[in-house]
C-alpha positions, 0 to 999 in steps of 0.5 A, spaced: 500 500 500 505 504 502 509 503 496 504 505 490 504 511 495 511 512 494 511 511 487 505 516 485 509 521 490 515 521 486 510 522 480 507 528 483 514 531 484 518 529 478 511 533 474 511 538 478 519 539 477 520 537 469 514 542 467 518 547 471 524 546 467 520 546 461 518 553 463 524 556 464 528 553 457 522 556 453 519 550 452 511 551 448 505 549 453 504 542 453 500 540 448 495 536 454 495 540 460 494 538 467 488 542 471 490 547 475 497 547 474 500 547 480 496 547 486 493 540 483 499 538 483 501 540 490 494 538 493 496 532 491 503 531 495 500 534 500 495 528 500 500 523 499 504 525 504 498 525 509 496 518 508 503 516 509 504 520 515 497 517 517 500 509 515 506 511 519 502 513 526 496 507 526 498 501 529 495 496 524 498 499 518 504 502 520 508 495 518 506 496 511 509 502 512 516 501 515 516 494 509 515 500 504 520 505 506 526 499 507 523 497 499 524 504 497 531 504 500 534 498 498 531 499 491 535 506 491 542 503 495 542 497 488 541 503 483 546 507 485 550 501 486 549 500 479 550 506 478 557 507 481 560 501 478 558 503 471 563 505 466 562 512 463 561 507 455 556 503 458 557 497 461 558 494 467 566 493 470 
């Protein structure tokens, strides 16, 4: 449960920060805009992060929380493991 949450969580924000790159580079509006660009967006993480917080604190749920937090954190730790150990062409060392 958790774990989606993360994920739409990373979603919202990467949005909200790629369209605010766009922006700024002079990029045309997209051709499918979001509705209230960027409150909606904001209200969303707000959201989000409400009912993550909520997990955190209720007893019955806060296992899948903490689950959910050591998935992110060990799918994060292999990508930049990856990451570090890839040669500027490309391939593994």
């Amino acid at each position: 449960g958790a774990l989606i949450l993360f994920v739409y969580l990373a979603i919202a924000v990467s949005q909200v920060r790629l369209r605010r790159s766009a922006q700024q580079q002079g990029a045309p509006p997209p051709a499918l805009p979001m509705w209230w660009f960027p409150w909606l967006s904001y209200f969303a993480i707000a959201a989000m992060t409400a009912v993550l917080i909520a997990m955190a604190c209720t007893p019955a749920m806060a296992s899948q929380f903490w689950i959910s937090v050591l998935s992110v954190a060990v799918a994060l730790l292999a990508y930049l493991w990856v990451r570090r150990r890839r040669r500027p062409g490309g391939s593994m060392a």
